[in-house]
C-alpha positions as CSV (number, residue, x, y, z in Angstrom):
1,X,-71.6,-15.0,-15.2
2,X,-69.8,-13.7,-18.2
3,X,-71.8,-13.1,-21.4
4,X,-69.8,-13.5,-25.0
5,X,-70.7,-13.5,-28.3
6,X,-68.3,-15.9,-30.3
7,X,-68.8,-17.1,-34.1
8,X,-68.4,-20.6,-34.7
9,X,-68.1,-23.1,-37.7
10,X,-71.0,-24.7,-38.6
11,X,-69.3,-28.1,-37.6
12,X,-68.9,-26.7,-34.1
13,X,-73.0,-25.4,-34.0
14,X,-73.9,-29.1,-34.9
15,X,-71.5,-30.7,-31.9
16,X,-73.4,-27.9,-29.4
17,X,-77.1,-29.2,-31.0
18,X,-75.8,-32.1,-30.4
19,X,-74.6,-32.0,-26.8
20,X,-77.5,-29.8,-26.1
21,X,-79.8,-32.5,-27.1
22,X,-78.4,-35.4,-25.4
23,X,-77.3,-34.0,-22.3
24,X,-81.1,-32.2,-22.6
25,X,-80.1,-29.1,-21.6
26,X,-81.7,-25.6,-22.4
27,X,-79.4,-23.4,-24.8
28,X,-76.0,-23.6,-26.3
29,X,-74.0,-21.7,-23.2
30,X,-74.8,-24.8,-21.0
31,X,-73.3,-27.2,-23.9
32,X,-70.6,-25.2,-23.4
33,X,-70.4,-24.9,-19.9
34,X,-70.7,-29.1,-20.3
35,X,-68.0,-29.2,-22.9
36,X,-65.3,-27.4,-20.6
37,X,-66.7,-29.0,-17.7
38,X,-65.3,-32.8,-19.2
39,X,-62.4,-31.2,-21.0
40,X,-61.4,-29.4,-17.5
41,X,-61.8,-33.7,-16.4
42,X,-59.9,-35.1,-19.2
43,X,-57.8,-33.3,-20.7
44,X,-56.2,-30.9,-18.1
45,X,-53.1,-31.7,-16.5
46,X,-52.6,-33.9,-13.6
47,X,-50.7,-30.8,-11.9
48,X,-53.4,-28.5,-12.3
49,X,-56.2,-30.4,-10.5
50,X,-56.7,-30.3,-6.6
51,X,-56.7,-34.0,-6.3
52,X,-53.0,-34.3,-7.4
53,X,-51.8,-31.4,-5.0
54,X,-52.8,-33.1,-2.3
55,X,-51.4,-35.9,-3.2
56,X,-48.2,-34.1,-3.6
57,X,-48.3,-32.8,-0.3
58,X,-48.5,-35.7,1.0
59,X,-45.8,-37.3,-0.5
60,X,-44.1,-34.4,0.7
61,X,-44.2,-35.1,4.4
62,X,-43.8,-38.6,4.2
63,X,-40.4,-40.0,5.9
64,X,-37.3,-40.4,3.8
65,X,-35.2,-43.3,3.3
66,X,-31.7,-43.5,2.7
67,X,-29.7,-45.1,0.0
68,X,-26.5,-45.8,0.3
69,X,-26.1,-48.3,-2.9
70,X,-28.8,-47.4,-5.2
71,X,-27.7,-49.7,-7.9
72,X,-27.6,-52.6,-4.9
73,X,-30.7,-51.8,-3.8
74,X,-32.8,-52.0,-6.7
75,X,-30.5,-54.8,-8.2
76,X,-29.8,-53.0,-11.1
């Protein structure tokens, strides 16, 4: 476990109190452990969660097709 000390806006001590309260949890580090926990859900890129690797990598080895007439094919 790492330990900081960080200042923060007031603003920002009033969201932790907040989370803090309605996820009941104990002290401000596990609001924001729970704050990067849903941000690392949300917010991160698609590329940078496991999920979506493996879905690459499965794309990956699936069999190609060939196209001869792309314009044809896809009546475009």
């Amino acid at each position: 476990m790492v330990k900081a000390i960080i200042d923060i806006s007031e603003e920002a001590n009033r969201v932790l109190n907040i989370i803090k309260a309605k996820y009941n949890l104990q002290n401000k580090s596990q609001a924001i452990n729970h704050m990067t926990h849903e941000y690392k859900l949300e917010l991160l890129e698609p590329e940078l969660k496991p999920e979506f690797i493996k879905q690459m990598k499965e794309i990956e080895n699936e069999k190609t097709i060939r196209i001869r007439n792309f314009t044809s094919r896809y009546n475009l």
